[in-house]
Biopython code that builds the backbone (N, CA, C, O; Angstrom):
import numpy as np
from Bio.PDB.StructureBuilder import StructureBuilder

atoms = [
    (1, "UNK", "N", (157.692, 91.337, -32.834)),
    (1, "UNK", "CA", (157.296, 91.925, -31.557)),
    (1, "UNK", "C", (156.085, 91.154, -31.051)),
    (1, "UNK", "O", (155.160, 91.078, -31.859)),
    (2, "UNK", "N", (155.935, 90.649, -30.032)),
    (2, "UNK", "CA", (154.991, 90.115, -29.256)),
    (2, "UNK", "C", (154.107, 91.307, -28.867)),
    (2, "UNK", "O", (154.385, 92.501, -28.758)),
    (3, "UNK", "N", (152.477, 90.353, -28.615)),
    (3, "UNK", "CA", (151.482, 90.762, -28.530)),
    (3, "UNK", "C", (151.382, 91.626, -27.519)),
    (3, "UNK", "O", (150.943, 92.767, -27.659)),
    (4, "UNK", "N", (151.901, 90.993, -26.108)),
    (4, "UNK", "CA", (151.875, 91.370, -24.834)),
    (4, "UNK", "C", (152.932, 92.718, -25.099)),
    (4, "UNK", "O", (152.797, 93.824, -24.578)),
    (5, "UNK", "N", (153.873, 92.358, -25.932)),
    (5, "UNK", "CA", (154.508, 94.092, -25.522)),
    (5, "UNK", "C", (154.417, 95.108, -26.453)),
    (5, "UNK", "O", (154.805, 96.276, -26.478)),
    (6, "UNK", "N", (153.769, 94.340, -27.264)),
    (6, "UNK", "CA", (152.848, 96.077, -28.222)),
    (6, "UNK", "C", (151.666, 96.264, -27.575)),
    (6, "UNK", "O", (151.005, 97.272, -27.823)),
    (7, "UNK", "N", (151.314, 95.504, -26.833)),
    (7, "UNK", "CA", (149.755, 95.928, -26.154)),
    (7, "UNK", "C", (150.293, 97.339, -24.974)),
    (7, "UNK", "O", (149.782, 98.457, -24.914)),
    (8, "UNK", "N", (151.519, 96.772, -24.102)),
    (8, "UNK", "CA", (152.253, 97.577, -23.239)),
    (8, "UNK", "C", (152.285, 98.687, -24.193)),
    (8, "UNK", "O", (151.510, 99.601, -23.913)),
    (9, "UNK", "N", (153.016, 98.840, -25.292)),
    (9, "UNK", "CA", (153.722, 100.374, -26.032)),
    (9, "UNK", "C", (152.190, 101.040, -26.382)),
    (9, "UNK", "O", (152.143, 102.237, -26.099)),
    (10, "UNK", "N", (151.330, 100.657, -26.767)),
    (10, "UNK", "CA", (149.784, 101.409, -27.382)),
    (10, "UNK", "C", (149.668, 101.479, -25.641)),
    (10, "UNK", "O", (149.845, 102.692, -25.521)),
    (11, "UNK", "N", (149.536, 101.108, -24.598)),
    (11, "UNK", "CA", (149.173, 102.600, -23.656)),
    (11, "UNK", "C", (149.850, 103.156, -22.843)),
    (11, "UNK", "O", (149.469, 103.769, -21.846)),
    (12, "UNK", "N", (151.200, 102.928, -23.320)),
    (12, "UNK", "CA", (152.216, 104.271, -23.071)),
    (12, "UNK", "C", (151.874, 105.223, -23.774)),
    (12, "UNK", "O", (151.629, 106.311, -23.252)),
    (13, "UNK", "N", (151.758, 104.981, -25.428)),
    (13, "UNK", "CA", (151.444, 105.636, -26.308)),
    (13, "UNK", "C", (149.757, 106.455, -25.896)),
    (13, "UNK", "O", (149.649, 107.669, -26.067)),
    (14, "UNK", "N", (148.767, 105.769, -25.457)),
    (14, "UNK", "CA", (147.871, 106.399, -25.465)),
    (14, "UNK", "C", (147.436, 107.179, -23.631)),
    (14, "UNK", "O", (146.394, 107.682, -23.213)),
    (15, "UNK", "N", (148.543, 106.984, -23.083)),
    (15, "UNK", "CA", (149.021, 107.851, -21.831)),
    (15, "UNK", "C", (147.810, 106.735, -20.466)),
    (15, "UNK", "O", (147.421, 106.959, -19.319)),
    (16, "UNK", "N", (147.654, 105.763, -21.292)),
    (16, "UNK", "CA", (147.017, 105.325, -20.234)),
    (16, "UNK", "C", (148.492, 104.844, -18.853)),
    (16, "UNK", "O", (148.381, 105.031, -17.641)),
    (17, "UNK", "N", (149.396, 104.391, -19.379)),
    (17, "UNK", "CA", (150.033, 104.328, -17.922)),
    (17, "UNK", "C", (151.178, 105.133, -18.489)),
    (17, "UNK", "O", (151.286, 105.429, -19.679)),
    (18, "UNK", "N", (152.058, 105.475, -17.488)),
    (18, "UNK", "CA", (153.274, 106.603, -18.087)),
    (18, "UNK", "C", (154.494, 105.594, -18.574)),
    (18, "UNK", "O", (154.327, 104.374, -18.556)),
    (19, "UNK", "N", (155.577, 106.122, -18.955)),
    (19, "UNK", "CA", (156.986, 105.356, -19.966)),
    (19, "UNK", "C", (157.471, 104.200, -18.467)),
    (19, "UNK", "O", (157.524, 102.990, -18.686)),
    (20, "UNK", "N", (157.757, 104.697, -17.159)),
    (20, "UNK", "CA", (158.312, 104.157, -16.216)),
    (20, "UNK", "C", (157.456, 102.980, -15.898)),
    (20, "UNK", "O", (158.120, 102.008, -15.538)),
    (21, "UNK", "N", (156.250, 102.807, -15.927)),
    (21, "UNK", "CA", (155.587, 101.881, -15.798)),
    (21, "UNK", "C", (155.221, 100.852, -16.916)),
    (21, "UNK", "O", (154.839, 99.694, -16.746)),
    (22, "UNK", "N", (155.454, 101.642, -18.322)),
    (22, "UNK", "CA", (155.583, 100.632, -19.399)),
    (22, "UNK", "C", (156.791, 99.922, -18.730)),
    (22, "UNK", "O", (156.732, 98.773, -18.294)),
    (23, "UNK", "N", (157.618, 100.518, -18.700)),
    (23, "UNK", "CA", (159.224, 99.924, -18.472)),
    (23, "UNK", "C", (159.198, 98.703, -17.439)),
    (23, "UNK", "O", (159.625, 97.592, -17.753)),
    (24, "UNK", "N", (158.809, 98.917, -16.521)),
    (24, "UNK", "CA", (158.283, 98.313, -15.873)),
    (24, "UNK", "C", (157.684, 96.743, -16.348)),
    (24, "UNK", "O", (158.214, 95.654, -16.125)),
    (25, "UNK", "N", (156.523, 97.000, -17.006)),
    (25, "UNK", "CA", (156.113, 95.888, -17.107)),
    (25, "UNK", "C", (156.725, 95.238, -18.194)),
    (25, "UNK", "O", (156.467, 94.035, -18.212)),
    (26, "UNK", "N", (157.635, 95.732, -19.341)),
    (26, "UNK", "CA", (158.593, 94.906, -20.278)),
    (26, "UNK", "C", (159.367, 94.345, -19.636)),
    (26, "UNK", "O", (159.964, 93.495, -20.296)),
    (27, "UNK", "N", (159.752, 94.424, -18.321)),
    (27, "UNK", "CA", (160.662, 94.452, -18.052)),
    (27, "UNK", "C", (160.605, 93.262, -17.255)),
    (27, "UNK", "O", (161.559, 92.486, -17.200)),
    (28, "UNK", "N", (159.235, 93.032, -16.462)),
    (28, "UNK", "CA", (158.526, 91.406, -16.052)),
    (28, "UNK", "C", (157.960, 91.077, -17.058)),
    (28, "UNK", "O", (157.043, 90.372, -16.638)),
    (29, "UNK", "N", (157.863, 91.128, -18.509)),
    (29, "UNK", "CA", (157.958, 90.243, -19.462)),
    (29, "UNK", "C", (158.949, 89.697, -20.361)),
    (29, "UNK", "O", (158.811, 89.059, -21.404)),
    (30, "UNK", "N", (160.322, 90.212, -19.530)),
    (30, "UNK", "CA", (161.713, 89.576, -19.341)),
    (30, "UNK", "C", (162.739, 90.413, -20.857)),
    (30, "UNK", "O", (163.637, 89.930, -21.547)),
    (31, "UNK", "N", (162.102, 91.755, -20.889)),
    (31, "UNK", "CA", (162.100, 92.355, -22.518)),
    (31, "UNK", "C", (162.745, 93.731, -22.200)),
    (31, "UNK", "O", (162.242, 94.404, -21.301)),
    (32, "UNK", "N", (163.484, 94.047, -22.664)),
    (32, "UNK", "CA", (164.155, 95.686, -22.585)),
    (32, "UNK", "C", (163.510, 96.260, -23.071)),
    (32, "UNK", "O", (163.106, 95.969, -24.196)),
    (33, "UNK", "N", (163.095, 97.458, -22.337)),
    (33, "UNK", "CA", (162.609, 98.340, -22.511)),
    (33, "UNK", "C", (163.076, 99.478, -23.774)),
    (33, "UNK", "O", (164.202, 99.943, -23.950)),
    (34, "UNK", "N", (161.594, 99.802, -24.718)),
    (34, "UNK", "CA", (161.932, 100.599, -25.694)),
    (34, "UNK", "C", (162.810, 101.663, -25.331)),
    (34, "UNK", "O", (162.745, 101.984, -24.144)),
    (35, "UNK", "N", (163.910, 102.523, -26.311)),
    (35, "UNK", "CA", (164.330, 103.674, -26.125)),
    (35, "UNK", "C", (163.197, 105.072, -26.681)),
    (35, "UNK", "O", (163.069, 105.148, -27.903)),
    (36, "UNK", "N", (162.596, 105.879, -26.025)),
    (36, "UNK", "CA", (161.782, 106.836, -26.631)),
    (36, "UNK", "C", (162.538, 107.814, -27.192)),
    (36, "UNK", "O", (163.597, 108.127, -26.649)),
    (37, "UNK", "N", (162.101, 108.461, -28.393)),
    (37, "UNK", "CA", (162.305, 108.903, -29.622)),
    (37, "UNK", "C", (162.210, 110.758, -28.989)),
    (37, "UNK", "O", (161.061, 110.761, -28.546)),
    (38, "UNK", "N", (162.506, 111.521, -28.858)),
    (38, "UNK", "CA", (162.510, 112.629, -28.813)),
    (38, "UNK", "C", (161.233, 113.065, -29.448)),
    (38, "UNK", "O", (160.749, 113.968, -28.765)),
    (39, "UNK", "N", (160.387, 112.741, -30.639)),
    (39, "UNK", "CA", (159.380, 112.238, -31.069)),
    (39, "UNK", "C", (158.353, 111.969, -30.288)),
    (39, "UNK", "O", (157.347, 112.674, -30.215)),
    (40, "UNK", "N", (158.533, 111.029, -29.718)),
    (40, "UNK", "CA", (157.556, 110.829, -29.010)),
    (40, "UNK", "C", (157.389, 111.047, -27.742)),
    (40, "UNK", "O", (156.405, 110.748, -27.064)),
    (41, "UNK", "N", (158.728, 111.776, -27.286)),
    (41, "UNK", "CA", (158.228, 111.970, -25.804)),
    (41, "UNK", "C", (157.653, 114.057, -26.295)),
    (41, "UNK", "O", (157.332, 114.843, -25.404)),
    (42, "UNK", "N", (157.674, 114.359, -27.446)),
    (42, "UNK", "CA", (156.867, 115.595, -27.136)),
    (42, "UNK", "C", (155.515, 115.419, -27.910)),
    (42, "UNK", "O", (155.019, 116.546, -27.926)),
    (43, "UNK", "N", (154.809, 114.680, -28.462)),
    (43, "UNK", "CA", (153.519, 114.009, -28.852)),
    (43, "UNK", "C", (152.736, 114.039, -27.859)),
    (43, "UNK", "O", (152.855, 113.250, -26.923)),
    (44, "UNK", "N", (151.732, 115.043, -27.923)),
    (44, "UNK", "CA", (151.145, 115.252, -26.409)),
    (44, "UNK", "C", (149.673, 114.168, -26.554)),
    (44, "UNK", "O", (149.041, 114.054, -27.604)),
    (45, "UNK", "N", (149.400, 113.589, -25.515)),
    (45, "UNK", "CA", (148.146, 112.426, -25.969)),
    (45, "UNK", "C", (147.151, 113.490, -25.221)),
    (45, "UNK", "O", (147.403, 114.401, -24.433)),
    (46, "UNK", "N", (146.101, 113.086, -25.697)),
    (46, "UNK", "CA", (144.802, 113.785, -25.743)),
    (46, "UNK", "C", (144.333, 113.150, -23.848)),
    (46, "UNK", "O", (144.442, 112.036, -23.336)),
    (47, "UNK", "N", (143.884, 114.307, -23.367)),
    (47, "UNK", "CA", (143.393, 114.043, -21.702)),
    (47, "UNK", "C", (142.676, 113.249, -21.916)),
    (47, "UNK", "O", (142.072, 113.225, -22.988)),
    (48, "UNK", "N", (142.523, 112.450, -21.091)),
    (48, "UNK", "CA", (141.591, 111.049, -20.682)),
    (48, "UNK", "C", (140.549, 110.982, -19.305)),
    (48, "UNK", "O", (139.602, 110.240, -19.045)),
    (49, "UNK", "N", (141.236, 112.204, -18.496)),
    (49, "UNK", "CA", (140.680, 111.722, -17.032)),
    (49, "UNK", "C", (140.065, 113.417, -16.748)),
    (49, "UNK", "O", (140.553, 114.493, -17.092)),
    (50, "UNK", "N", (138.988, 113.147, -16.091)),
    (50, "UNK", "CA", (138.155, 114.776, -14.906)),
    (50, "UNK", "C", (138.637, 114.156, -13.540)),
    (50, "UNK", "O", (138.299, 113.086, -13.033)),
    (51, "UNK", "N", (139.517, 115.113, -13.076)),
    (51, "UNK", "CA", (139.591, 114.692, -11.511)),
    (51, "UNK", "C", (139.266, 116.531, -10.747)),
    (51, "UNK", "O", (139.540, 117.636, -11.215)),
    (52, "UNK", "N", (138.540, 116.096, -9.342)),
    (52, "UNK", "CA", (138.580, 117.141, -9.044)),
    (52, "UNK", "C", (138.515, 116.679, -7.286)),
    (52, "UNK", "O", (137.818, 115.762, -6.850)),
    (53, "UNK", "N", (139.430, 117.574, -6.452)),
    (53, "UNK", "CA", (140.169, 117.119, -5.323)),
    (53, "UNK", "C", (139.473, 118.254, -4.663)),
    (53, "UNK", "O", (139.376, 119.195, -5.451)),
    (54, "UNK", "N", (139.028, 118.467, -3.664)),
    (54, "UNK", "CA", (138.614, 119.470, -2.069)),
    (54, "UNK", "C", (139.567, 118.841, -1.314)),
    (54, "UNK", "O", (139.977, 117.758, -1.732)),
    (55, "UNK", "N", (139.924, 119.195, -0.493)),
    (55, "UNK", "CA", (140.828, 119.471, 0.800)),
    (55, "UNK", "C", (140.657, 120.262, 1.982)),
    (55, "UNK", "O", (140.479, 121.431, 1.642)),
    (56, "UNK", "N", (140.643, 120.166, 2.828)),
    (56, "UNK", "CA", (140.688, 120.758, 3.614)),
    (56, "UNK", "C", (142.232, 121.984, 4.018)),
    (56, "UNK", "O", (143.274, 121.664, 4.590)),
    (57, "UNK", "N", (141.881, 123.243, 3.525)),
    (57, "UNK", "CA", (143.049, 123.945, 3.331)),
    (57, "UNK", "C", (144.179, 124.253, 5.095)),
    (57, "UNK", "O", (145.326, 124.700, 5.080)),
    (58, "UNK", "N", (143.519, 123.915, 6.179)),
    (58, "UNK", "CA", (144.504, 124.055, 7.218)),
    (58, "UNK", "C", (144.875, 122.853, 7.514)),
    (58, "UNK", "O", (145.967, 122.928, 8.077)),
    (59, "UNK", "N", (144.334, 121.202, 7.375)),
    (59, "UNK", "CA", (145.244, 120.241, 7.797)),
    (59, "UNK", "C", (145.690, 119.643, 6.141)),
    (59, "UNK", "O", (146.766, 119.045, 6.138)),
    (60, "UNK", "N", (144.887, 119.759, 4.580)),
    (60, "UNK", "CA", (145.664, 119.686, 3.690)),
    (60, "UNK", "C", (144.780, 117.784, 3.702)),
    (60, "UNK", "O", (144.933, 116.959, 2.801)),
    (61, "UNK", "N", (144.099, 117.616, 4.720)),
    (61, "UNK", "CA", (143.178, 116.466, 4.228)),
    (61, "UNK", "C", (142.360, 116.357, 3.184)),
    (61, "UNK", "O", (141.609, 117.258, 2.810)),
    (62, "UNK", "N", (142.458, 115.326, 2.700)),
    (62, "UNK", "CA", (141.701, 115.118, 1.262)),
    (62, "UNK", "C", (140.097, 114.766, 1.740)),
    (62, "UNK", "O", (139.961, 113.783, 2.468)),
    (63, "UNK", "N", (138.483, 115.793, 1.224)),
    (63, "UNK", "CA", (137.647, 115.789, 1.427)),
    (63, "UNK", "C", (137.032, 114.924, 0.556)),
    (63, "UNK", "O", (136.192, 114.086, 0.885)),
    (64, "UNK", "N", (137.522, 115.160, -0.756)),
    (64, "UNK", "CA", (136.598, 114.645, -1.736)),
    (64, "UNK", "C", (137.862, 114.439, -2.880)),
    (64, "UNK", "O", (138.701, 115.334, -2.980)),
    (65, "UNK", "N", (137.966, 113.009, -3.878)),
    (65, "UNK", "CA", (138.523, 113.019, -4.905)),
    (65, "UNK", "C", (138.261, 112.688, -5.517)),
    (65, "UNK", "O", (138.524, 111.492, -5.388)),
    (66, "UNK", "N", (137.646, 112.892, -6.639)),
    (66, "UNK", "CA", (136.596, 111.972, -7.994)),
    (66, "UNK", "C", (137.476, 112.154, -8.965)),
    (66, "UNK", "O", (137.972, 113.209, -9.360)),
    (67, "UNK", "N", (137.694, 110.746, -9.436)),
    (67, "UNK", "CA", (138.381, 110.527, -11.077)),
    (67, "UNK", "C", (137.803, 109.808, -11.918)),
    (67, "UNK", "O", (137.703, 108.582, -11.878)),
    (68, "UNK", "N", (137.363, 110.587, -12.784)),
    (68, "UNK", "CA", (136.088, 109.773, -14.140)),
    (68, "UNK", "C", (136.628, 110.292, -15.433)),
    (68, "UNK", "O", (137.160, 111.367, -15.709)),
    (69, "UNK", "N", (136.352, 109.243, -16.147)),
    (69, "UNK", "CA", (137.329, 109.817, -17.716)),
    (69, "UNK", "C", (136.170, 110.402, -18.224)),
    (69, "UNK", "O", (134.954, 110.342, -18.047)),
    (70, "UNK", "N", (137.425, 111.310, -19.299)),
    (70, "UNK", "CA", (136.196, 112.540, -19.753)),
    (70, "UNK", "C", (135.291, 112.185, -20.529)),
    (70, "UNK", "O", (134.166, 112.683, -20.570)),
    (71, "UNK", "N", (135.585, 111.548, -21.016)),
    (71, "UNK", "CA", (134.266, 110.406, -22.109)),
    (71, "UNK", "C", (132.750, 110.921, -21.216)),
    (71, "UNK", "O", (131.814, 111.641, -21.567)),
    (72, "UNK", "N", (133.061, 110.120, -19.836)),
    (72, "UNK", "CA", (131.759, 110.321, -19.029)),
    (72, "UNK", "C", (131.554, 111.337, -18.720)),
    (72, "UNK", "O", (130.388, 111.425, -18.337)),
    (73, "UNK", "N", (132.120, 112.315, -18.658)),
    (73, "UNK", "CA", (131.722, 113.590, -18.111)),
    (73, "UNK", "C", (130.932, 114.219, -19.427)),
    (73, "UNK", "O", (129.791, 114.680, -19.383)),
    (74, "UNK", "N", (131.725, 114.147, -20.540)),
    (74, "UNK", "CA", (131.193, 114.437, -22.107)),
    (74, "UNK", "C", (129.657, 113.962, -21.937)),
    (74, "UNK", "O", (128.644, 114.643, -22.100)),
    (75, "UNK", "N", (129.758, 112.720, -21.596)),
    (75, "UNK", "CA", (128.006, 112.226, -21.850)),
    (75, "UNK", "C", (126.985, 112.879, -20.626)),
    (75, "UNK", "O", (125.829, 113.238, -20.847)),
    (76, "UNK", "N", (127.390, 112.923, -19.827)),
    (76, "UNK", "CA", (126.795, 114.124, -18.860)),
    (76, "UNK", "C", (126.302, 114.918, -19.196)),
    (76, "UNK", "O", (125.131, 115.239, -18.992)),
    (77, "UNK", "N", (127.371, 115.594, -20.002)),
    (77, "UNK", "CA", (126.687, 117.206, -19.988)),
    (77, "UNK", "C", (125.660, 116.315, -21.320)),
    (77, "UNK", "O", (124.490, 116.687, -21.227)),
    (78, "UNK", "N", (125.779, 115.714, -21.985)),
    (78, "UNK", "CA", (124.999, 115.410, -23.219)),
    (78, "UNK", "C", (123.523, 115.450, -22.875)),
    (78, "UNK", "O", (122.687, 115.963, -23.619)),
    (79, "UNK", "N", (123.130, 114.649, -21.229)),
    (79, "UNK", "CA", (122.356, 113.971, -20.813)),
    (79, "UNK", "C", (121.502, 115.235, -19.742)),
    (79, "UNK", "O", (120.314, 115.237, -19.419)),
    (80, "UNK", "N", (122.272, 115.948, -19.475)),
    (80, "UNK", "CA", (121.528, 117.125, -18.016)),
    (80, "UNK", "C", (122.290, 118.347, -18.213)),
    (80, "UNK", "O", (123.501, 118.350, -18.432)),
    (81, "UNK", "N", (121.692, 119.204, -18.147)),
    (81, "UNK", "CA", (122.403, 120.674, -18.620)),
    (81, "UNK", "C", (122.881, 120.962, -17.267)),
    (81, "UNK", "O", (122.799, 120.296, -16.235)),
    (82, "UNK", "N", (123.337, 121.973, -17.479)),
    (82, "UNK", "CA", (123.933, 122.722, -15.914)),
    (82, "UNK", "C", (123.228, 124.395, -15.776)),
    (82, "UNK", "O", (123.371, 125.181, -16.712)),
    (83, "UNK", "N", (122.722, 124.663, -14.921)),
    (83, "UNK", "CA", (122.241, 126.167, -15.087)),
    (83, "UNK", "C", (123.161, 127.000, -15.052)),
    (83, "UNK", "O", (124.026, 127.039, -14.177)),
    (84, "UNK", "N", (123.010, 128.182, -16.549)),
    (84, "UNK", "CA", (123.897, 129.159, -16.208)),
    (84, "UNK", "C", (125.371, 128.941, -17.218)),
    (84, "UNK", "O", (126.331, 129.638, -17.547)),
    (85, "UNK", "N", (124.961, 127.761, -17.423)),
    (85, "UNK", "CA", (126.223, 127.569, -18.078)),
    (85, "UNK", "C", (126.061, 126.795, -19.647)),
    (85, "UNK", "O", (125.396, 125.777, -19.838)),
    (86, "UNK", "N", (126.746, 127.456, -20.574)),
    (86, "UNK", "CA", (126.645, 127.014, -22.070)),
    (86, "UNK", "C", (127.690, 125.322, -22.223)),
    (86, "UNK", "O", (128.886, 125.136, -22.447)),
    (87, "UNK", "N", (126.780, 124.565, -22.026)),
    (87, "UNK", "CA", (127.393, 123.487, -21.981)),
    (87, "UNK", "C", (127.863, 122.778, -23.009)),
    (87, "UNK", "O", (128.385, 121.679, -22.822)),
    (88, "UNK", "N", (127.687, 123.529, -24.688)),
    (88, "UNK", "CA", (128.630, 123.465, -25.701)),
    (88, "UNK", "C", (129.988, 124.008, -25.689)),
    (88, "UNK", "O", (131.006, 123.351, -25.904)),
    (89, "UNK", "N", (129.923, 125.335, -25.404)),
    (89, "UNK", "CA", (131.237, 125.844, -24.741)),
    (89, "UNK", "C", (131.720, 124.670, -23.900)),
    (89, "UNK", "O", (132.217, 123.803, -24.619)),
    (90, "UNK", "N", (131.730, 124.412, -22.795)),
    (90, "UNK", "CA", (132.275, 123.750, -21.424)),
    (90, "UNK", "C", (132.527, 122.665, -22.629)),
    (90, "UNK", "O", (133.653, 122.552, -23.112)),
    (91, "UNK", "N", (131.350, 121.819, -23.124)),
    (91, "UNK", "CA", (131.799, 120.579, -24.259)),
    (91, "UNK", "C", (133.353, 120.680, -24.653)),
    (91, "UNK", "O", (134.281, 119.878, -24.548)),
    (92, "UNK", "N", (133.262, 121.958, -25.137)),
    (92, "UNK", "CA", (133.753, 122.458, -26.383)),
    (92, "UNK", "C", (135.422, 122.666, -25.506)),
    (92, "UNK", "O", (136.382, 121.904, -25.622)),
    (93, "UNK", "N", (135.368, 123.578, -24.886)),
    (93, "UNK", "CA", (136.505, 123.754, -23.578)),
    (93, "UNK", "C", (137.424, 122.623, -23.010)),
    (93, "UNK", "O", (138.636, 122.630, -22.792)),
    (94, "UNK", "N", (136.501, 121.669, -22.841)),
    (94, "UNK", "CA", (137.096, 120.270, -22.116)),
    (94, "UNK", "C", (137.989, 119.271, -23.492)),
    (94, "UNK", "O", (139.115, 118.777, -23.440)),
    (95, "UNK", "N", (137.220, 119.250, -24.365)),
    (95, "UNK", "CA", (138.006, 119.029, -25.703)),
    (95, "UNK", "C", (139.074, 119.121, -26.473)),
    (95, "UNK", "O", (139.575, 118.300, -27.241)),
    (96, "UNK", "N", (139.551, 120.846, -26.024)),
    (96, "UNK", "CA", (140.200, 121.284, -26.620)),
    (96, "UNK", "C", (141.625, 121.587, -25.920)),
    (96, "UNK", "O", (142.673, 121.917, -26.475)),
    (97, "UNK", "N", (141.339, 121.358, -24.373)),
    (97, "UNK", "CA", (142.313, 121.793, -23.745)),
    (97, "UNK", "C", (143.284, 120.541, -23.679)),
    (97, "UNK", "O", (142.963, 119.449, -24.148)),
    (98, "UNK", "N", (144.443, 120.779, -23.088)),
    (98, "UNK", "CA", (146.082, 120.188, -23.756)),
    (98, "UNK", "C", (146.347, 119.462, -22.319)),
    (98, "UNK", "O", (147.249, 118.654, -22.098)),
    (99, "UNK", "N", (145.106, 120.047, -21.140)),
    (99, "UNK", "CA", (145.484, 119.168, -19.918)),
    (99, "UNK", "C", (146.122, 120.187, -18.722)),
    (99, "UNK", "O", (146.504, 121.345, -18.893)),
    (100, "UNK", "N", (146.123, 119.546, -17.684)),
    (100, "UNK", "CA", (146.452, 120.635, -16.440)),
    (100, "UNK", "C", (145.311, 120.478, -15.645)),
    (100, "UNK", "O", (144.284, 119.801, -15.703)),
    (101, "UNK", "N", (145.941, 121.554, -14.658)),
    (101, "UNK", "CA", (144.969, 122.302, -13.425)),
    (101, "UNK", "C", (144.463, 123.594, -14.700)),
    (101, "UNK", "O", (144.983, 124.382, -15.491)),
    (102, "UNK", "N", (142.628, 122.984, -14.063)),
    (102, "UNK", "CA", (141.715, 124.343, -15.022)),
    (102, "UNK", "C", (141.119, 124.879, -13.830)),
    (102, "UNK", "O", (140.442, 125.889, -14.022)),
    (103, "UNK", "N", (141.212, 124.368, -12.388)),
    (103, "UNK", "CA", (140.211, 125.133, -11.581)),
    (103, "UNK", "C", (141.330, 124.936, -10.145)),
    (103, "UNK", "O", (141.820, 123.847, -9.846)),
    (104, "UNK", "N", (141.565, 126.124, -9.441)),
    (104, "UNK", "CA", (142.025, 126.020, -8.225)),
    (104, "UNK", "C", (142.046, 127.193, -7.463)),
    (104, "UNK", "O", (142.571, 128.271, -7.744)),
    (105, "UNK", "N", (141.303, 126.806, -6.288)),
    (105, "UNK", "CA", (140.011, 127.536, -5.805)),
    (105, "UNK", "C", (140.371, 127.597, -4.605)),
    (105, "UNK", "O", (140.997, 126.595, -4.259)),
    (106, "UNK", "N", (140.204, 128.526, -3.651)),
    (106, "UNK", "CA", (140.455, 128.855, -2.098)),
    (106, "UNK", "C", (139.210, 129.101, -1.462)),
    (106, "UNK", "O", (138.751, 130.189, -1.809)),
    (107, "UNK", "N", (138.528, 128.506, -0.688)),
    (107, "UNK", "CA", (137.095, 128.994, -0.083)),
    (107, "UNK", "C", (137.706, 129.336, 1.372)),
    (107, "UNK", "O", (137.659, 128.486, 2.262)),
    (108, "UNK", "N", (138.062, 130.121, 1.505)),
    (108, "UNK", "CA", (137.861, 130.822, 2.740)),
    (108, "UNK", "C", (136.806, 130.920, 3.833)),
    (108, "UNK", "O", (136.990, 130.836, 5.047)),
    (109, "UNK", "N", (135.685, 131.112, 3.186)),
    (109, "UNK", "CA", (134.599, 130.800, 3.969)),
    (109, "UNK", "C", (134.581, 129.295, 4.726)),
    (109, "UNK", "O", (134.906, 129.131, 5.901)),
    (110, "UNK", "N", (134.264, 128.541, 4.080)),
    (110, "UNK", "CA", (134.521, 127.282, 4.537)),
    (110, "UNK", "C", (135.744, 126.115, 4.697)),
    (110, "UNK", "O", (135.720, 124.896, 4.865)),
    (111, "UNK", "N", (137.046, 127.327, 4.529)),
    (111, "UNK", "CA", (138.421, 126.481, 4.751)),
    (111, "UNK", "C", (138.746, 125.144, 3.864)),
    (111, "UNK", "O", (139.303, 124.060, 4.035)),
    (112, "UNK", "N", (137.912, 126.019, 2.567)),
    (112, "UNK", "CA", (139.028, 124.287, 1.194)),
    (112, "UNK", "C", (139.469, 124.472, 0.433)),
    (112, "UNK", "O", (139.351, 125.518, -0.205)),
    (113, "UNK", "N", (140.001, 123.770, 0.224)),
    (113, "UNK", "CA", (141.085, 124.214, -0.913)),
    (113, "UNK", "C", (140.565, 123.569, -2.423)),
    (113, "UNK", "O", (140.883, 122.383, -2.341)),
    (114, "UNK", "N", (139.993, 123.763, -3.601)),
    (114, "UNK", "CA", (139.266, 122.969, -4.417)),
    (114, "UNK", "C", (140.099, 122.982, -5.596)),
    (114, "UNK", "O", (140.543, 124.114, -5.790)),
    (115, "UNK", "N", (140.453, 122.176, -6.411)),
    (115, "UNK", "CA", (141.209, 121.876, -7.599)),
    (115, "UNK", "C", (140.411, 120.853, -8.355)),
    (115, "UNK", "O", (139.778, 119.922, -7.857)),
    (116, "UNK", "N", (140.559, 121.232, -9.948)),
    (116, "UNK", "CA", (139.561, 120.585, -10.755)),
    (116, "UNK", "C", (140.933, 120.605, -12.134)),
    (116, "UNK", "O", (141.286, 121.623, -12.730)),
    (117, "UNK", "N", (141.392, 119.454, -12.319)),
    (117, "UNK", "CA", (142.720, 119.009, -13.446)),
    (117, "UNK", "C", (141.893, 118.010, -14.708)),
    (117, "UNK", "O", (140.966, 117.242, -14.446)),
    (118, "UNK", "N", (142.253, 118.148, -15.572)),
    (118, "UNK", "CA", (142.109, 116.998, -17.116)),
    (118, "UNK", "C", (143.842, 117.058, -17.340)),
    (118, "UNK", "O", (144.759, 117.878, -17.377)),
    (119, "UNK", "N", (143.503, 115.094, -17.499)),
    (119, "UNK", "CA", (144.776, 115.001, -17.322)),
    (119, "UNK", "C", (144.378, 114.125, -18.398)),
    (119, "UNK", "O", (145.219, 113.442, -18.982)),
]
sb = StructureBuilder()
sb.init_structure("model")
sb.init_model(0)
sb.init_chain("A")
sb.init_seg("    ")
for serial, (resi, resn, name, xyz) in enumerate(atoms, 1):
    if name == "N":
        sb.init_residue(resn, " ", resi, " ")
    sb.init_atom(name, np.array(xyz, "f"), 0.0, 1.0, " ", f" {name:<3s}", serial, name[0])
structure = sb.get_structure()
């Protein structure tokens, strides 16, 4: 197996890009694409990314979208506390969770729509 396409399978494997886009790129390195293992397509990889999206909830425009891997967010809280909030827990919370939407939020008052996902 060549370098270039085990480098491709370790970040399928580590969810940095998804199976269709591995496929993809074996596929301009002129190479058929692996068959995935039932195995491994339920091997859940550990979240990598904090994204959190505002919108504007009546035209559905995107206000704000920040995507930072959780690594950095981890060293954050390491570095500045947050008031009010046990930021071992939150540590501890962000760690443990399997991934998803953890925050999705309706402000009415000010018409946004706020979503906060680890993916």
């Amino acid at each position: 197996m060549n370098e270039e396409r085990l480098r491709i399978l370790h970040m399928v494997q580590d969810g940095l890009i998804s199976a269709d886009e591995g496929a993809k790129l074996l596929a301009a390195l002129g190479e058929e694409s692996p068959r995935l293992t039932t195995a491994a397509l339920a091997t859940p990889s550990r979240p990598r990314w904090f994204r959190i999206r505002v919108s504007d909830s009546s035209t559905g425009r995107m206000k704000v979208n920040i995507n930072m891997p959780l690594s950095l967010v981890d060293f954050g809280l390491k570095i500045g506390g947050v008031s009010g909030i046990d930021v071992d827990d939150l540590r501890a919370a962000l760690q443990q969770t399997q991934g998803g939407k953890i925050v999705d939020v309706q402000d009415e008052e000010d018409g946004e729509h706020v979503e906060i996902f680890v993916e």
